[in-house]
Backbone of each chain as ProteinMPNN parsed JSONL, in Angstrom:
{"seq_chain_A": "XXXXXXXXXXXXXXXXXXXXXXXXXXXXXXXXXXXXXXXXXXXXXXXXXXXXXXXXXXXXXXXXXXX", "coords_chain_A": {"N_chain_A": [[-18.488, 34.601, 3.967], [-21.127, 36.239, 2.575], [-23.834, 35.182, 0.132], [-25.604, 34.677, -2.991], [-26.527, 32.584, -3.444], [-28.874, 30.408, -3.061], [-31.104, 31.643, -3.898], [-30.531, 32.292, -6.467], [-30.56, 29.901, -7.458], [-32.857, 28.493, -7.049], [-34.314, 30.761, -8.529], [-33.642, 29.894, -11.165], [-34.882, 27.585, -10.696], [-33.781, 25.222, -10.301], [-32.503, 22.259, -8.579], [-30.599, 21.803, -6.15], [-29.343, 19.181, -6.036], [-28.801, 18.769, -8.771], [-27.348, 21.042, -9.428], [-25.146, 20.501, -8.182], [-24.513, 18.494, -9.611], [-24.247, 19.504, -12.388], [-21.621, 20.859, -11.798], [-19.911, 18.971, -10.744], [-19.419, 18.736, -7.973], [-20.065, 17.918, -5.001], [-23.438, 17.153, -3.199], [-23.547, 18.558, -0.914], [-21.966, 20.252, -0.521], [-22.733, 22.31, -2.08], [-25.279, 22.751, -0.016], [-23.819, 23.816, 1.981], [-22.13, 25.581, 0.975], [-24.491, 27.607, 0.219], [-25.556, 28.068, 3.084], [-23.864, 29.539, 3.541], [-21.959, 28.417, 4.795], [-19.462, 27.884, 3.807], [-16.875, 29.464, 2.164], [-16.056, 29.36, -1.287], [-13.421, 28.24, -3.145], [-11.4, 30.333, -5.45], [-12.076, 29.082, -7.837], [-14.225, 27.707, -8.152], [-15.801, 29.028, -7.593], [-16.074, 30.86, -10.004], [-16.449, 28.809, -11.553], [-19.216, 28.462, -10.589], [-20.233, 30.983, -11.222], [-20.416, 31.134, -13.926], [-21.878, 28.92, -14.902], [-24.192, 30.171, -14.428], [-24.329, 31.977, -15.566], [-23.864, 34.904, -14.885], [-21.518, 37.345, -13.283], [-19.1, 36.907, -10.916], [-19.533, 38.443, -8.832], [-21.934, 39.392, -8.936], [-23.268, 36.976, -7.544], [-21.695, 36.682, -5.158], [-21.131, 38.385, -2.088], [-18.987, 40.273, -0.866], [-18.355, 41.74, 2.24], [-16.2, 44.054, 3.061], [-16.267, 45.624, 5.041], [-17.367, 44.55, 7.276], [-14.756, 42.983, 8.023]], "CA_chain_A": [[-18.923, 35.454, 2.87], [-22.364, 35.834, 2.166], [-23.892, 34.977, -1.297], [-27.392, 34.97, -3.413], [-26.423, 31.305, -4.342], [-29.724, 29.386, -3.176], [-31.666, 32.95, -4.353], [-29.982, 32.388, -7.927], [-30.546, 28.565, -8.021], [-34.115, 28.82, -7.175], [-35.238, 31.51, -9.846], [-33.247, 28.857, -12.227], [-35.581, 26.408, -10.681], [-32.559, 24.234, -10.018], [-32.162, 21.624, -7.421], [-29.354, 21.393, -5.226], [-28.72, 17.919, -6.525], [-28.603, 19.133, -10.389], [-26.295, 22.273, -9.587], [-23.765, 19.853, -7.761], [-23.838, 17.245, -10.237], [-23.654, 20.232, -13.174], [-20.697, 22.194, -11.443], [-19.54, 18.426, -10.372], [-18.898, 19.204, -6.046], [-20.874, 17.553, -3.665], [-24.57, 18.019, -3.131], [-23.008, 19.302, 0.807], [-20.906, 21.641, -0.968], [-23.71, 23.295, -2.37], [-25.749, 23.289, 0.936], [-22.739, 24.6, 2.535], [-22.345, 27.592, 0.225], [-25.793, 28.303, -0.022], [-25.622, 28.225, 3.904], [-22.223, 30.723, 4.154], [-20.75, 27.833, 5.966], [-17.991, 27.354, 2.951], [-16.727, 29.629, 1.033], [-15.749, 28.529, -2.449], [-12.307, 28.819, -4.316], [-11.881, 31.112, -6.87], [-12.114, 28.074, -9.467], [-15.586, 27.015, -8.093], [-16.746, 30.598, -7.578], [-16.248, 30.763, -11.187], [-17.534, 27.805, -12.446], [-20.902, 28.726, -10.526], [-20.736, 32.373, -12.237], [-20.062, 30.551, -15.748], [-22.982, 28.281, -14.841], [-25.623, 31.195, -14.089], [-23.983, 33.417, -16.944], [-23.412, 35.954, -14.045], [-20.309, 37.587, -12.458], [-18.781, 36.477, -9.252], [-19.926, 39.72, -7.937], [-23.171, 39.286, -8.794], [-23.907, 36.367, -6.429], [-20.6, 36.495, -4.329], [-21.147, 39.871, -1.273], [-17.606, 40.811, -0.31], [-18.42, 43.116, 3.18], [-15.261, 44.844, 3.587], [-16.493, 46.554, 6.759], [-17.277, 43.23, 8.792], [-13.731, 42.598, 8.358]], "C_chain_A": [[-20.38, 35.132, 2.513], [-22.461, 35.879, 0.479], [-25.306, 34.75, -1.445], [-27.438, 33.516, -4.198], [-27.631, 30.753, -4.171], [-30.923, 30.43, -3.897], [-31.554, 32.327, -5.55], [-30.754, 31.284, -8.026], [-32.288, 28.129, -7.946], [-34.918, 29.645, -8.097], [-34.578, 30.679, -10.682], [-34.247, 27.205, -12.116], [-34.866, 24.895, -10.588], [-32.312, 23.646, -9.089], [-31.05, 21.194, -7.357], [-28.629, 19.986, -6.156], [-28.312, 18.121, -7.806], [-27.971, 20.035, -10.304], [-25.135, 21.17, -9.265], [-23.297, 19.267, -8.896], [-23.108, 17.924, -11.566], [-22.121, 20.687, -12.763], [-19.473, 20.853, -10.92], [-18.663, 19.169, -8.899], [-20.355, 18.33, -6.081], [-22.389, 18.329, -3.453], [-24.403, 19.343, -1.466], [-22.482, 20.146, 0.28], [-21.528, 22.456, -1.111], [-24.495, 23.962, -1.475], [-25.114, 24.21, 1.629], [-22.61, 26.126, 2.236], [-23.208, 28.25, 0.296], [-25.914, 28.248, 1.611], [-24.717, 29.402, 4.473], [-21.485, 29.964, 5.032], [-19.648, 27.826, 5.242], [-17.968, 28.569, 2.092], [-15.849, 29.134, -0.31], [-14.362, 28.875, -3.054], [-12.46, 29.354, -5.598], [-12.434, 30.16, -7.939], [-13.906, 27.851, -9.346], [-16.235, 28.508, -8.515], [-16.898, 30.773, -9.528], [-16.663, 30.085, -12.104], [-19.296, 28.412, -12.223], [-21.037, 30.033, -11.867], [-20.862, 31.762, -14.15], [-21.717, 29.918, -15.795], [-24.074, 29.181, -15.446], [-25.56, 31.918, -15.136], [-24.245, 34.531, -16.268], [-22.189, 36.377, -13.881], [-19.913, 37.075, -10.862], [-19.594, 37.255, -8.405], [-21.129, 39.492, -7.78], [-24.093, 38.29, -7.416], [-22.828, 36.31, -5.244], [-20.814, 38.162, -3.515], [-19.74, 39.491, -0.855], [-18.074, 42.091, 0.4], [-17.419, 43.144, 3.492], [-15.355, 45.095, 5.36], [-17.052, 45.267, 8.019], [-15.781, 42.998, 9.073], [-12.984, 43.161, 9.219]], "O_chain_A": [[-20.781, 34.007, 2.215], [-21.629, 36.359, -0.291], [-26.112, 34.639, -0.522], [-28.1, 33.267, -5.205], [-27.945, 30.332, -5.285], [-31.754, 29.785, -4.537], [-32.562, 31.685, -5.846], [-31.773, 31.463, -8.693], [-32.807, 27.465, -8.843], [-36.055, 29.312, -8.431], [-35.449, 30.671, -11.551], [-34.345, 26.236, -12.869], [-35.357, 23.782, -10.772], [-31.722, 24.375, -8.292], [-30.471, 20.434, -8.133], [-27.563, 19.982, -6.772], [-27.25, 17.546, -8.046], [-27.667, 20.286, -11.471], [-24.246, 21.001, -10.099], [-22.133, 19.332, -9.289], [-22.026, 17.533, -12.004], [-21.415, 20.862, -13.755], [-18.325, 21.225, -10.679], [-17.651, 19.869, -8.86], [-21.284, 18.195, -6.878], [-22.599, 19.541, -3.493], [-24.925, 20.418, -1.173], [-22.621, 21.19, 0.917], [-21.296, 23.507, -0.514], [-24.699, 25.173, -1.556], [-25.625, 25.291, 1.922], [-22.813, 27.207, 2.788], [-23.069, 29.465, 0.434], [-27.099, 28.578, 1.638], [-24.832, 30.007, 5.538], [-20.645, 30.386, 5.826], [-18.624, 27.759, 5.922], [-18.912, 28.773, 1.329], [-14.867, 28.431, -0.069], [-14.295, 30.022, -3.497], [-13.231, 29.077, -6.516], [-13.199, 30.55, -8.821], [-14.671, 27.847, -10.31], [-16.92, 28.881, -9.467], [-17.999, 30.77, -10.079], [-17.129, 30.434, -13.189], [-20.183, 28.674, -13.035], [-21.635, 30.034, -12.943], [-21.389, 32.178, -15.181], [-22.587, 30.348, -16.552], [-24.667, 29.06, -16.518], [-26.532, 32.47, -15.65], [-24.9, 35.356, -16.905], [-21.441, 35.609, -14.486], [-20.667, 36.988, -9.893], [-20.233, 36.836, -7.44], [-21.586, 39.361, -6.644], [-25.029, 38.612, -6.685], [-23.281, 35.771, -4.235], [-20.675, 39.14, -4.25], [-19.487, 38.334, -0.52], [-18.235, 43.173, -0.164], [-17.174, 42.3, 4.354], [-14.723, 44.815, 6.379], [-17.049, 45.265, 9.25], [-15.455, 42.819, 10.246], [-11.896, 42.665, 9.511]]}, "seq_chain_B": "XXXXXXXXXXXXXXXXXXXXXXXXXXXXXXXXXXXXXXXXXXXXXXXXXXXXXXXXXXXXXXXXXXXXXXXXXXXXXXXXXXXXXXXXXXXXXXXXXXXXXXXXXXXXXXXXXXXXXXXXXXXXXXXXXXXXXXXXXXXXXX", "coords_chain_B": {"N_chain_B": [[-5.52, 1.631, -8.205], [-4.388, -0.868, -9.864], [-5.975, -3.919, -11.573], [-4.559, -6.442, -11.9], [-3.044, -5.997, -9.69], [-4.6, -5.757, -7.244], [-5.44, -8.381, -7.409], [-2.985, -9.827, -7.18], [-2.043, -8.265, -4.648], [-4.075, -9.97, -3.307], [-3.836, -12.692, -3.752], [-1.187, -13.008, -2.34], [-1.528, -12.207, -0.355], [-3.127, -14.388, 0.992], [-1.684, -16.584, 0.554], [0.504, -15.738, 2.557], [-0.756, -15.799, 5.211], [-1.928, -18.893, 4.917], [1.078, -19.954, 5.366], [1.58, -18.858, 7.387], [-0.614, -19.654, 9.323], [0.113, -22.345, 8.963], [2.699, -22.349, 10.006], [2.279, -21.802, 13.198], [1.134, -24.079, 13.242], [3.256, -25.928, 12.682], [5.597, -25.927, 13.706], [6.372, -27.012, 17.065], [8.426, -26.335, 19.038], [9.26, -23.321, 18.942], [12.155, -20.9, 18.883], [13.716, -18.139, 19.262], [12.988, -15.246, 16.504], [11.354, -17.173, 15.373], [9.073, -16.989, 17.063], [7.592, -14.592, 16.989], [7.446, -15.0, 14.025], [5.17, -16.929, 12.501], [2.983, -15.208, 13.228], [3.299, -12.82, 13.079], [3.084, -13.462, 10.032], [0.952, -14.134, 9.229], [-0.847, -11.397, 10.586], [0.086, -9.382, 8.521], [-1.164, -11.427, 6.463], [-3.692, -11.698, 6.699], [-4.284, -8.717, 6.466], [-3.436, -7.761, 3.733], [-4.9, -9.81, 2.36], [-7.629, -8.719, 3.318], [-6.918, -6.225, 2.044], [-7.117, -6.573, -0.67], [-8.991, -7.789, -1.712], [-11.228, -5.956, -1.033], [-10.836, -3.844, -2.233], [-10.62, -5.256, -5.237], [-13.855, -5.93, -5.11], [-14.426, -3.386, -4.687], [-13.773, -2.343, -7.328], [-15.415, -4.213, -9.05], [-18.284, -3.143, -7.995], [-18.366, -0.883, -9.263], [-17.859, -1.174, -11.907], [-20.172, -2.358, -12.141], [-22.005, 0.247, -11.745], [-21.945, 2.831, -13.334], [-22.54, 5.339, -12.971], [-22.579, 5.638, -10.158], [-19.819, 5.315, -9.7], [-19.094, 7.788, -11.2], [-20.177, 9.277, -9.276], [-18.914, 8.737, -6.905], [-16.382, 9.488, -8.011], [-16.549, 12.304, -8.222], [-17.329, 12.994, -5.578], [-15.526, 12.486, -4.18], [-13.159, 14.109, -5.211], [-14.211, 16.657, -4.661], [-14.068, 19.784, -3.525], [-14.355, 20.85, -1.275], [-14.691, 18.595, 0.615], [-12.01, 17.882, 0.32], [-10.945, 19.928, 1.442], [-12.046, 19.215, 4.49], [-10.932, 17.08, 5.084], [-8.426, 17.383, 4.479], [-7.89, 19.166, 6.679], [-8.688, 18.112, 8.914], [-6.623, 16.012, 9.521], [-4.492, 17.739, 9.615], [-5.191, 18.754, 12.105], [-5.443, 16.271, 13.11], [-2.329, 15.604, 13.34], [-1.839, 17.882, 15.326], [-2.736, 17.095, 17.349], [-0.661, 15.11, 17.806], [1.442, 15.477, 18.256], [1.164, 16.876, 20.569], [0.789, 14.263, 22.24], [2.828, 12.754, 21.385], [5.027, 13.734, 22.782], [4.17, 13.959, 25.612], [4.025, 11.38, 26.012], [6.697, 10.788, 25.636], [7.995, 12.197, 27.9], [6.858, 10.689, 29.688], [7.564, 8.061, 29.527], [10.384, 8.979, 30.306], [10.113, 9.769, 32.652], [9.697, 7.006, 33.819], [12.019, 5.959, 33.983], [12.565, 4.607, 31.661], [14.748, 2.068, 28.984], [17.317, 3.312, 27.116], [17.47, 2.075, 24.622], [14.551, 2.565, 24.135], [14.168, 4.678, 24.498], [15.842, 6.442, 22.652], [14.832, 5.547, 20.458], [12.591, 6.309, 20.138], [12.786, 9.268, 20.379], [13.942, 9.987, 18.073], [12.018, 9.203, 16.098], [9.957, 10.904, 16.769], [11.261, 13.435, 16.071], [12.349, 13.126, 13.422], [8.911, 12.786, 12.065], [8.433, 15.596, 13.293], [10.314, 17.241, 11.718], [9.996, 16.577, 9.143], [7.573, 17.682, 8.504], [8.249, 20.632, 8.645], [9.953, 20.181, 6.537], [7.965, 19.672, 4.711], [6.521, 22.066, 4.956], [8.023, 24.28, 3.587], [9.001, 22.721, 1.347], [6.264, 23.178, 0.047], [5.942, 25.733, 0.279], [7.609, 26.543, -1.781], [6.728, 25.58, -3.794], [4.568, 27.037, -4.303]], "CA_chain_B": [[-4.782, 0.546, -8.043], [-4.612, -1.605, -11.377], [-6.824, -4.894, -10.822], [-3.901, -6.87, -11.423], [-2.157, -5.563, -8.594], [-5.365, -5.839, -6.244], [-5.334, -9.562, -7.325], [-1.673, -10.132, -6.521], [-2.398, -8.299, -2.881], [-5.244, -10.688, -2.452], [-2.909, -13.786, -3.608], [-0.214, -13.098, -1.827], [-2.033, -12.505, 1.402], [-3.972, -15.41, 0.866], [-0.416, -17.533, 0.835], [1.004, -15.53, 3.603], [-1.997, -16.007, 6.056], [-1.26, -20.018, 5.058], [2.238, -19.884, 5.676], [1.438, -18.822, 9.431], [-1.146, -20.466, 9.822], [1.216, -23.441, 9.421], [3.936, -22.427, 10.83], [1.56, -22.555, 13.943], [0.686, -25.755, 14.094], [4.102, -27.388, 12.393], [6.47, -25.431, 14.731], [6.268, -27.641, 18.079], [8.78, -25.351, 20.235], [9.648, -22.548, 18.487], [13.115, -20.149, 19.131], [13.966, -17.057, 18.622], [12.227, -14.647, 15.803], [10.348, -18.111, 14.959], [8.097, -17.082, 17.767], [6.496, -14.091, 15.834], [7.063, -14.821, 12.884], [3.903, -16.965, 12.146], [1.569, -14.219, 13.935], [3.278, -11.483, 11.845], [3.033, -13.765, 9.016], [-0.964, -14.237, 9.776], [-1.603, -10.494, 10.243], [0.127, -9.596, 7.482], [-1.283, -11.821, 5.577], [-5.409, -11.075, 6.795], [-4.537, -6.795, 6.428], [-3.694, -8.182, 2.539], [-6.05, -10.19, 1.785], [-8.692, -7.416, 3.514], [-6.878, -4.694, 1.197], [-7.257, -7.049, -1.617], [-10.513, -8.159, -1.434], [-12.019, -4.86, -0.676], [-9.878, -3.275, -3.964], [-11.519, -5.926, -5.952], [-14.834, -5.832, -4.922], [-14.904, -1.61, -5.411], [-14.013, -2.465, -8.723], [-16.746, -5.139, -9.252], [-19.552, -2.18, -7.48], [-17.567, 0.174, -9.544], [-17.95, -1.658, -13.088], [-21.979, -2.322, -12.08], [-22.53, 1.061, -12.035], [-20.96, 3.763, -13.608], [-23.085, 6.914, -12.287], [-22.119, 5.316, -8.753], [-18.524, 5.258, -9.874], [-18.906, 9.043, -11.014], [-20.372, 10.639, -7.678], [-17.863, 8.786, -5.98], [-15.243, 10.282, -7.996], [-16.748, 13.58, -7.712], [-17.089, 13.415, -3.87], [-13.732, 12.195, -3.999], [-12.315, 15.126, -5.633], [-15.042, 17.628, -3.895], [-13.343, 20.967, -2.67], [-14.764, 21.056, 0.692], [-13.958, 17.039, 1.177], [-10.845, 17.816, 0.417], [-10.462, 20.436, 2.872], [-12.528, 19.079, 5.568], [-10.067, 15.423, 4.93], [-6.825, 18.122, 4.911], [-7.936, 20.108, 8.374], [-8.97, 16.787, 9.933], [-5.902, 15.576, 9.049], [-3.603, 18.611, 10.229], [-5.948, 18.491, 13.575], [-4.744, 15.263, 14.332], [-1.288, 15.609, 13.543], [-1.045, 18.786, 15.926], [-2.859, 16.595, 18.548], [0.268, 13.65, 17.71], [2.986, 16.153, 18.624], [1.378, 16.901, 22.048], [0.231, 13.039, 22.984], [4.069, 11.851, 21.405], [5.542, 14.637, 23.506], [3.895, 13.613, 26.804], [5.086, 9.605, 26.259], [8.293, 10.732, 26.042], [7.366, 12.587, 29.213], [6.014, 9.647, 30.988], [8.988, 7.452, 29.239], [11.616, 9.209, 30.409], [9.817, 10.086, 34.302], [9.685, 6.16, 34.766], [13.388, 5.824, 33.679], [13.073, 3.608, 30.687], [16.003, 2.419, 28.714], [17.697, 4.215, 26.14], [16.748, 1.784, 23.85], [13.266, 2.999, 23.994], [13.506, 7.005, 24.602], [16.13, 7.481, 21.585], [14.363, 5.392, 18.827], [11.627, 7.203, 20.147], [13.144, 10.727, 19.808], [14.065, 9.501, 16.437], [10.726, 9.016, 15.328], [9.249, 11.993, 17.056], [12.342, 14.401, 15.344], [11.585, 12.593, 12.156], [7.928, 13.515, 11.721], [8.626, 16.835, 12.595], [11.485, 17.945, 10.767], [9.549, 16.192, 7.68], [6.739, 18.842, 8.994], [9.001, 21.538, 8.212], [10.587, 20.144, 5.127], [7.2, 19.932, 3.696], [6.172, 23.349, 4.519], [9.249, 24.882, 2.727], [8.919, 22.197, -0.462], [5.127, 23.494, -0.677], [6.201, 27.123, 0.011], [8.259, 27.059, -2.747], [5.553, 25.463, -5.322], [2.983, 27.737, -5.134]], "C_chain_B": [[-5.196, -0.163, -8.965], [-5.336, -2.9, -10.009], [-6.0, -5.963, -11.066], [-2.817, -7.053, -9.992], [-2.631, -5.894, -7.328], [-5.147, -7.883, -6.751], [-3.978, -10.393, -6.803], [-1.588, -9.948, -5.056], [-2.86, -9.633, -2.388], [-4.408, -12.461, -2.83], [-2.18, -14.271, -2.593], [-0.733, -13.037, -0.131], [-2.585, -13.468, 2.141], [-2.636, -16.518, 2.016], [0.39, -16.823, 2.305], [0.328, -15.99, 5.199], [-1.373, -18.001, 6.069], [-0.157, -20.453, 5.781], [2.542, -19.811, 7.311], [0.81, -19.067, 10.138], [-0.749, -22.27, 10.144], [2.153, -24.013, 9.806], [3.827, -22.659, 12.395], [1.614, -23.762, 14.78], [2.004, -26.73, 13.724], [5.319, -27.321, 13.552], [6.046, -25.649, 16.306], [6.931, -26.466, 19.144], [9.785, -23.742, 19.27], [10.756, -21.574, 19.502], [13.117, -18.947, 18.528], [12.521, -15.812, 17.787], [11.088, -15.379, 15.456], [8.916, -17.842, 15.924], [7.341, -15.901, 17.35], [6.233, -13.888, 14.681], [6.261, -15.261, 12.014], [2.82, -16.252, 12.515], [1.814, -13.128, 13.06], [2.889, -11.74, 10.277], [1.2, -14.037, 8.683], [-1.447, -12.996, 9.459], [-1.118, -9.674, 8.795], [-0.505, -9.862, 6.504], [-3.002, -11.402, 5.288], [-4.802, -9.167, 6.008], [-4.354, -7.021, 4.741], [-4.323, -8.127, 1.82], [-6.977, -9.663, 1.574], [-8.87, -6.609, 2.41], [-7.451, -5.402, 0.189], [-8.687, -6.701, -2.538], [-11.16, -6.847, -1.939], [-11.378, -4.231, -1.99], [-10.57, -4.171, -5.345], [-12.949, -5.615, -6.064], [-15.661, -4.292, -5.167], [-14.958, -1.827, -6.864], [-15.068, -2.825, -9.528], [-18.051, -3.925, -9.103], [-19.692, -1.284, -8.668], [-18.382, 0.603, -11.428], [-19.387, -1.695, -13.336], [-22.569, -0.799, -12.763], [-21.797, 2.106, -12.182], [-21.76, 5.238, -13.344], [-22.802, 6.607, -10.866], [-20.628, 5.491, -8.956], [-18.428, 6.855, -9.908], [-19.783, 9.684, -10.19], [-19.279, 10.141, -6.688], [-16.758, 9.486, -6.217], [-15.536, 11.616, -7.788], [-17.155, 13.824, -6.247], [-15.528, 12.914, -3.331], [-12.375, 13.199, -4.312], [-13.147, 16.742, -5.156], [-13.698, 18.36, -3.35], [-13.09, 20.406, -1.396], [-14.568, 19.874, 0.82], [-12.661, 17.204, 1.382], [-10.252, 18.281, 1.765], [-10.967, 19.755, 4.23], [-11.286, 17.802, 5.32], [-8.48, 16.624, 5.398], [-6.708, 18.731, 6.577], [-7.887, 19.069, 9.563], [-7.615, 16.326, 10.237], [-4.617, 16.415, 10.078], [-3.812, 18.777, 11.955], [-5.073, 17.493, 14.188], [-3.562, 15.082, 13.896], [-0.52, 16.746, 15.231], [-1.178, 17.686, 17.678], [-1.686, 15.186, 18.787], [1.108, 14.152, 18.241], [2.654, 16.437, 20.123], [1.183, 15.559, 22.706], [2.297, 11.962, 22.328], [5.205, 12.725, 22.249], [5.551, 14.193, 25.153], [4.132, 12.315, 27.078], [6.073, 9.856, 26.058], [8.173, 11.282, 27.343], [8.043, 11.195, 29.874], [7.362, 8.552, 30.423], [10.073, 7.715, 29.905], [11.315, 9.15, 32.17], [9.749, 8.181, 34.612], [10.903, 5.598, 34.394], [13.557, 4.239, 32.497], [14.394, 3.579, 30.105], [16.142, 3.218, 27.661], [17.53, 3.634, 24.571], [15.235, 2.11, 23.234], [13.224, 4.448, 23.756], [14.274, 7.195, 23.243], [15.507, 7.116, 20.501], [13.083, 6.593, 18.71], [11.118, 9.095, 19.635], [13.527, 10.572, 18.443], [13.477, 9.993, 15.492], [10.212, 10.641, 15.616], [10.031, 13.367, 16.129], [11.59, 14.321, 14.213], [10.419, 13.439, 11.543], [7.661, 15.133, 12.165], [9.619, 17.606, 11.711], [10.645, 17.761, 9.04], [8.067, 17.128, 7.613], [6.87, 19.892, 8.371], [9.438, 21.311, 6.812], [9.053, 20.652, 3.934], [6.718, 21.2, 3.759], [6.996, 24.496, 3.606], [8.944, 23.939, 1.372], [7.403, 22.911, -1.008], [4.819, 24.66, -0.846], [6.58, 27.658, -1.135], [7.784, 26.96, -4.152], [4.389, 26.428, -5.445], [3.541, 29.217, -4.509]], "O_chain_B": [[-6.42, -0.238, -9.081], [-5.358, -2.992, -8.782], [-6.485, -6.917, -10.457], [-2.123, -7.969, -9.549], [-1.898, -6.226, -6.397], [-4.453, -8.476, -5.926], [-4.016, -11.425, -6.135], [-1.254, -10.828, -4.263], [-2.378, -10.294, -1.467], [-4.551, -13.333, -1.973], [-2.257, -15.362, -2.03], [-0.379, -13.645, 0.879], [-2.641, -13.582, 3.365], [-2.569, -16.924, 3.176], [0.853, -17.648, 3.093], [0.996, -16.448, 6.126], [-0.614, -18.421, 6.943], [-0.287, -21.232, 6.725], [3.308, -20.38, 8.089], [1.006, -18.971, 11.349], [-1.093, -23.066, 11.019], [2.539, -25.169, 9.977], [4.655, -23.322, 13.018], [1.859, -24.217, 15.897], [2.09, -27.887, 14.135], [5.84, -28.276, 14.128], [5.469, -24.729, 16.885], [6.229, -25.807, 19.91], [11.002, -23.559, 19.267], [10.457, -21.411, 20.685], [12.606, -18.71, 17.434], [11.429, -15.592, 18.312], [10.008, -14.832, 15.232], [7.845, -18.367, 15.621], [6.143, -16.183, 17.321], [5.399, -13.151, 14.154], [6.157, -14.695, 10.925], [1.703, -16.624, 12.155], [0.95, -12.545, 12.406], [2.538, -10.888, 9.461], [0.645, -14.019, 7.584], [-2.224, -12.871, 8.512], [-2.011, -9.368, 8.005], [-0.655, -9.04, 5.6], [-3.506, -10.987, 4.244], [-5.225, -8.785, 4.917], [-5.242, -6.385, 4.174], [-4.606, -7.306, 0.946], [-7.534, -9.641, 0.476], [-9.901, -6.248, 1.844], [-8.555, -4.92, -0.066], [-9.142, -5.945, -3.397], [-11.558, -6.705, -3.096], [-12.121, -4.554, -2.917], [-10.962, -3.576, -6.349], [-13.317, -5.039, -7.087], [-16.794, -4.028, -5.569], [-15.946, -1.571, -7.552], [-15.59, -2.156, -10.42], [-18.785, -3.799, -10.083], [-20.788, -0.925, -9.098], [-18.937, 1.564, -11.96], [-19.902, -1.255, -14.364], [-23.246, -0.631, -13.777], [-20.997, 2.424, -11.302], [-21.159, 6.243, -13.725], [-22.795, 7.662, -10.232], [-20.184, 6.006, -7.929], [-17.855, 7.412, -8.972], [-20.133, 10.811, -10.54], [-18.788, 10.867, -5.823], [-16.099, 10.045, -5.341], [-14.71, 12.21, -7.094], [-17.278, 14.986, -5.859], [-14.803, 13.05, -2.345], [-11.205, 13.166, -3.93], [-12.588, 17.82, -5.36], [-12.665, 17.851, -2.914], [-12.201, 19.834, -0.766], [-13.713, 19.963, 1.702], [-12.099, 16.801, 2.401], [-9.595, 17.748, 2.658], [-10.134, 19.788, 5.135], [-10.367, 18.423, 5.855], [-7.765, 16.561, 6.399], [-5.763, 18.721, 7.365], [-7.334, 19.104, 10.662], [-7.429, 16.234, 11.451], [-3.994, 15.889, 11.0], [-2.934, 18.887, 12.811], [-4.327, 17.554, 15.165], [-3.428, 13.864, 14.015], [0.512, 16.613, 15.889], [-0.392, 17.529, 18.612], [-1.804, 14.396, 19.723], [1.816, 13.387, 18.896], [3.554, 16.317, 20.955], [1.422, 15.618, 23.912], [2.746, 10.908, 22.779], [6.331, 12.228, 22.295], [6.57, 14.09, 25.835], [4.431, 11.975, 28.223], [6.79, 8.898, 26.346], [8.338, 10.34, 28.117], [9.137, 10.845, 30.316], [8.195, 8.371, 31.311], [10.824, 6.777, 30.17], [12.121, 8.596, 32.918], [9.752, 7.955, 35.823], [10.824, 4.376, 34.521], [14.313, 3.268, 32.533], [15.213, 4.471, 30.328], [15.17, 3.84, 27.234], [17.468, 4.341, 23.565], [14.892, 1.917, 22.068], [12.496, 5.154, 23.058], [13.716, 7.977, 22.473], [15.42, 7.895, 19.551], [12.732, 7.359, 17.813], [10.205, 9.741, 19.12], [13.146, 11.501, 17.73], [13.783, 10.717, 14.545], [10.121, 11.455, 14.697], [9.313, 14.201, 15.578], [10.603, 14.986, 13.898], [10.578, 14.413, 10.807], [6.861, 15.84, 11.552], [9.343, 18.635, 11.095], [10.7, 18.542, 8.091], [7.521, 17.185, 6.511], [5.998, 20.313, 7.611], [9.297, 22.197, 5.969], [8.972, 21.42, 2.975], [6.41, 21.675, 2.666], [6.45, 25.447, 3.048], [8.644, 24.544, 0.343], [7.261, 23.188, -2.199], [3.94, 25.056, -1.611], [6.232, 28.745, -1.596], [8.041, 27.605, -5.168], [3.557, 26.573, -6.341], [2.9, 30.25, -4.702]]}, "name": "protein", "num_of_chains": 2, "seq": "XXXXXXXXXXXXXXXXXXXXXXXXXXXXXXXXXXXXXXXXXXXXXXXXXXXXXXXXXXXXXXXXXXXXXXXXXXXXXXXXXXXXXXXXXXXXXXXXXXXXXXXXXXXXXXXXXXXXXXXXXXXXXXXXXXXXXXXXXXXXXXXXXXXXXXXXXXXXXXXXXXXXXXXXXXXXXXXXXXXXXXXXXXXXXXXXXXXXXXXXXXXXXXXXX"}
């Protein structure tokens, strides 16, 4: 699943290391996501969106049509 | 693990390790079980002491620093650790069922006894049936 996570965390001016430790996961977790190697469980996906004061949607792409 | 508990390990392994280390040297011609039971009583007693020790000593690192204590617990409870620790995990179980599959194989093709092939099928039954059980107990929790 792609996502606008390192997009987001960058106009927040937020380093990797300070999202993990906020959202408590792994600074790898974060690379991960922000790479599309992992995607996140709903619980995380939602913590990030809580974080950003976004929607899932907002940084979470769900392409249907790759599937 | 309470730090009484790690101190009792590291006691008791201490005294066990002793125990076979002197059974050793006091036991001239040893009979029977007497012949591993200071070597079992040895490793035993080191894998102990090791756990002990090492259970202690996290504590000690643990107590130093408490922002080292919380990234460990939060890479300890990390998603993706988890999973990557669960897949790893399931990986090498699938690879246990074909490598305990093929020593019964090779067990049975050089005509061992039956002492050996049924504990063996035993064991091998065992961990899968308990395979199965758990996919049905964890089917039914979530």
């Amino acid at each position: 699943m792609k996502n606008r996570l390192e997009e987001i965390r960058k106009q927040h001016g937020i380093k990797q290391e300070e999202l993990a430790s906020a959202l408590e996961v792994s600074r790898q977790t974060i690379g991960s996501l922000e790479n599309g190697r992992y995607n996140p469980s709903i619980l995380l996906a939602f913590k990030i969106a809580h974080y950003f004061n976004l929607r899932i949607e907002d940084i979470f792409i769900y392409e249907e049509e790759l599937r | 693990m309470k730090k009484n508990t790690s101190i009792l390990i590291t006691i008791l392994g201490t005294v066990l390790l002793a125990v076979g280390l002197y059974m050793v040297r006091a036991i001239i011609d040893p009979q029977g079980i007497m012949k591993t039971m200071p070597y079992l009583a040895i490793g035993l007693g080191c894998g102990m002491f090791g756990h002990g020790l090492g259970e202690l000593y996290n504590r000690h690192v643990i107590a130093k620093d408490p922002k080292l204590a919380k990234q460990m617990e939060i890479n300890q409870k990390d998603e993706r650790n988890v999973m990557l620790a669960n897949t790893a995990k399931a990986k090498g179980f699938d690879i246990m069922t074909y490598v305990f599959s093929a020593l019964l194989l090779a067990y049975a093709l050089m005509g061992s006894g039956w002492e050996i092939i049924i504990p063996f099928v035993i064991a091998y039954l065992f961990v899968e049936i308990y395979a199965v059980y758990s996919r049905v107990k964890i089917e039914k929790e979530q």
